[in-house]
Backbone bond lengths (Angstrom), bond angles and torsions (degrees), N, CA, C in turn:
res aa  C-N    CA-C-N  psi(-1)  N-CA   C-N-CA  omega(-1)  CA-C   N-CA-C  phi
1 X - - - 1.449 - - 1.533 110.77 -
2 X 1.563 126.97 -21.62 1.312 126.55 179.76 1.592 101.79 -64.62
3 X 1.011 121.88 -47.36 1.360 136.02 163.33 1.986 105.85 -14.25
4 X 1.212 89.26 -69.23 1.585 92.70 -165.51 1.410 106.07 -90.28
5 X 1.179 120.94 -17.22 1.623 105.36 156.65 1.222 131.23 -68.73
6 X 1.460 118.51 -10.93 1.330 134.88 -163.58 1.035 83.27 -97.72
7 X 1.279 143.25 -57.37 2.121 134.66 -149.99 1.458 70.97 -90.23
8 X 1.241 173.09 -69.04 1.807 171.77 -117.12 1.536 87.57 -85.31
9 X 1.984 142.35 -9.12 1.028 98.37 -148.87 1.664 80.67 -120.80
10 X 1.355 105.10 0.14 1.666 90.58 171.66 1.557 126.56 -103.45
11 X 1.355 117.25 147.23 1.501 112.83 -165.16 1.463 115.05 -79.99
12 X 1.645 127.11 -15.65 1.074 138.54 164.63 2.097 103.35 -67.25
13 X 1.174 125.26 -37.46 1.480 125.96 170.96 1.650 108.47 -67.78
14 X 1.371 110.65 -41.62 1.510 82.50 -163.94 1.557 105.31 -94.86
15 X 1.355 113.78 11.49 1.428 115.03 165.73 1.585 119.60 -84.07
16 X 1.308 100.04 -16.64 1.353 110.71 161.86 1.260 130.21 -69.31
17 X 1.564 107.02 -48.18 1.623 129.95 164.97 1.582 95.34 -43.13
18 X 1.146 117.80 -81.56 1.864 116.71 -179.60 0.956 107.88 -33.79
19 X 1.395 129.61 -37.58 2.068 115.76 -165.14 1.244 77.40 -73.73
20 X 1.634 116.52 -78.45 1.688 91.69 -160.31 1.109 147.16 -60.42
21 X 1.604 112.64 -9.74 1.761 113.09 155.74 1.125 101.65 -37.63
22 X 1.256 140.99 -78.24 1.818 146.10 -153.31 1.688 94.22 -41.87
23 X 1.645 108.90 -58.33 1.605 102.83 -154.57 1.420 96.47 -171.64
24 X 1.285 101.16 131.47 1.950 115.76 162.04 1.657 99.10 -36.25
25 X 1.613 95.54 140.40 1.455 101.56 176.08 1.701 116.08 -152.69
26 X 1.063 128.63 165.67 1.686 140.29 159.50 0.797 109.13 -57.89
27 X 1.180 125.73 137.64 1.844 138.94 125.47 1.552 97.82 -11.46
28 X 1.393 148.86 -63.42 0.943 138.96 -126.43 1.215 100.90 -93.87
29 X 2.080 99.13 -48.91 1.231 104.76 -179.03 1.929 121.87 -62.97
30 X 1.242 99.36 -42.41 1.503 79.32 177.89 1.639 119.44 -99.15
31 X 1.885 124.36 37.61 0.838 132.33 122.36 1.471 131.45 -47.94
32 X 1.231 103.79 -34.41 2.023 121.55 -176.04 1.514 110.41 -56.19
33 X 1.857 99.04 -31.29 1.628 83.68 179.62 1.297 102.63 -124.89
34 X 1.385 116.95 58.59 1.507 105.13 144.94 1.411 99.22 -145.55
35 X 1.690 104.25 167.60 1.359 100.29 -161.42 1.873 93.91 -111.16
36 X 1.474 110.17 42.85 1.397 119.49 161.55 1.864 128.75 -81.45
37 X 1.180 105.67 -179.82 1.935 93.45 166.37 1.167 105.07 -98.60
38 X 1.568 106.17 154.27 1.645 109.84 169.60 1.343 123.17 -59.55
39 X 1.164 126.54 -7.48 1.516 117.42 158.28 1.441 113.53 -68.75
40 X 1.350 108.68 -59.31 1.468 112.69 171.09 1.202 131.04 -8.14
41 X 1.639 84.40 -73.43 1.854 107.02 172.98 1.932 119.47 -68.25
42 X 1.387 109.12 -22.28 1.396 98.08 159.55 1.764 133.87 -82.30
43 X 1.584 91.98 -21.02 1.578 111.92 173.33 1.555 86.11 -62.29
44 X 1.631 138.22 -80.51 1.546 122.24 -168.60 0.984 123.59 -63.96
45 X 1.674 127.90 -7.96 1.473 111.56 179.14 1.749 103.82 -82.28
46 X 1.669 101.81 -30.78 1.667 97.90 172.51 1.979 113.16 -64.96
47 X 1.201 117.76 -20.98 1.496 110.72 166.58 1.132 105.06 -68.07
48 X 1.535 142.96 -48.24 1.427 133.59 -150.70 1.610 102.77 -74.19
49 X 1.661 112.32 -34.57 1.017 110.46 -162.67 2.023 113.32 -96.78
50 X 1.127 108.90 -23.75 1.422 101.04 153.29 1.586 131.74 -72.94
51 X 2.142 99.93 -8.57 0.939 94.83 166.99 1.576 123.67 -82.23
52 X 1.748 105.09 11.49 1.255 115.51 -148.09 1.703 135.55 14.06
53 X 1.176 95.11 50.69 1.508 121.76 153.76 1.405 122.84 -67.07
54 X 1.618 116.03 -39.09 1.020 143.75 173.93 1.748 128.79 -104.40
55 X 1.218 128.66 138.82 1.517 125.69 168.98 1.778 99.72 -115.30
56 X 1.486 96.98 156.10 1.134 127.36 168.35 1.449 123.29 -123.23
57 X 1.684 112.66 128.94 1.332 104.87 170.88 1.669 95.50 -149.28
58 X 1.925 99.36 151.85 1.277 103.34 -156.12 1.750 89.47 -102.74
59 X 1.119 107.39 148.61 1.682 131.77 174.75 1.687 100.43 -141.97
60 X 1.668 92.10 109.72 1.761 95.29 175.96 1.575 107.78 53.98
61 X 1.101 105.63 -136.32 1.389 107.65 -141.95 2.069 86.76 -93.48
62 X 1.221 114.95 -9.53 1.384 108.18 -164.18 1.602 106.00 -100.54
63 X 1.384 104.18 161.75 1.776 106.26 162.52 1.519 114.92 -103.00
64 X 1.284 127.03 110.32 1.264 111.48 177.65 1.709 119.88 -72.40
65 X 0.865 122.59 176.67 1.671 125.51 -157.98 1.924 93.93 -132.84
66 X 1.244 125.87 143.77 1.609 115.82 164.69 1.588 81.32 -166.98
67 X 1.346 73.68 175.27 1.809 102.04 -167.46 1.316 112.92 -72.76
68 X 1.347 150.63 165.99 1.219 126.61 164.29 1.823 84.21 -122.23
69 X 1.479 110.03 112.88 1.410 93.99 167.80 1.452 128.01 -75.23
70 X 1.331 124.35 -16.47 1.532 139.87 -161.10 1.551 75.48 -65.76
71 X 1.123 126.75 -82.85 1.760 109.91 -153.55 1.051 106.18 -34.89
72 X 1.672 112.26 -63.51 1.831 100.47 -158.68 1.586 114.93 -50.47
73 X 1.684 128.02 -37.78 1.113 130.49 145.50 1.545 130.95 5.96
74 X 1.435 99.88 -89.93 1.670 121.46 147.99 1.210 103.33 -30.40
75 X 1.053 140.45 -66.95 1.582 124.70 -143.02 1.761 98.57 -96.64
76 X 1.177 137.83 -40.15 1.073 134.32 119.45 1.508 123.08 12.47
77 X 1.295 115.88 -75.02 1.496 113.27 -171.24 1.730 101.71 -92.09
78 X 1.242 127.52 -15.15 1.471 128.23 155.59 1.314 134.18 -55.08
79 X 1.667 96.64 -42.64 1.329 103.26 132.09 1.529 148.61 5.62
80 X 1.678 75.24 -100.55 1.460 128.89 -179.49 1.894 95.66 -50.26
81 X 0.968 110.76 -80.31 1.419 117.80 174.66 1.344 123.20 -29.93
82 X 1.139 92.40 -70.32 1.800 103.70 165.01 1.358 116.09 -15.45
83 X 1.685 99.68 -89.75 1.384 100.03 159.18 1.295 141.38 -30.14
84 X 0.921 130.72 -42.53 1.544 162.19 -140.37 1.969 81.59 -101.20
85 X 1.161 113.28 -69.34 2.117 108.08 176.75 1.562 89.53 -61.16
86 X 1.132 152.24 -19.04 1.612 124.91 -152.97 2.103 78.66 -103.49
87 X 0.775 129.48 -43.15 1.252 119.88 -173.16 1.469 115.00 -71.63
88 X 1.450 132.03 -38.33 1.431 140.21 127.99 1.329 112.09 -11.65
89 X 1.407 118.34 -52.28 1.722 101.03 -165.49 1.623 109.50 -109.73
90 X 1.623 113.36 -5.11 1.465 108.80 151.40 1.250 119.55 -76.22
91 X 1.298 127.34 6.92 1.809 126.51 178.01 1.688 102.54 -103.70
92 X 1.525 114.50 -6.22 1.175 102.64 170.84 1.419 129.06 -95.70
């Protein structure tokens, strides 16, 4: 989970996370909206995706990019839990 708090802690990543909520995308394409270098943007798409936050699958010559919702899920109900012991131990 340090993993995904760490790619969660940059604002260039989770603007990425948002493009791909909307829709699977390129390297190229969601290079278009930032005004970084393409290394840049492959250095964070390789954080998102070892943070496996992200999947990759190749079509032709491209990698497509999509969301992986199952993590946020997880982290979501970790959350969830969290909370869930902090309300547990204010009833005691």
């Amino acid at each position: 989970m340090n993993d995904i708090f760490k790619a969660l802690s940059d604002p260039n990543r989770r603007k990425m996370l948002e493009l791909l909520y909307e829709k699977d995308m390129t390297a190229g394409e969601i290079a278009d909206e930032f005004d970084i270098s393409k290394p840049s943007i492959s250095h964070h798409l390789t954080i998102l995706k070892n943070a496996k936050l992200v999947f990759t699958e190749r079509q032709g010559q491209n990698i497509i990019y999509s969301l992986n919702t199952t993590v946020f899920q997880n982290i979501v109900k970790w959350f969830f839990d969290l909370s869930k012991k902090e309300d547990e131990n204010d009833e005691e």
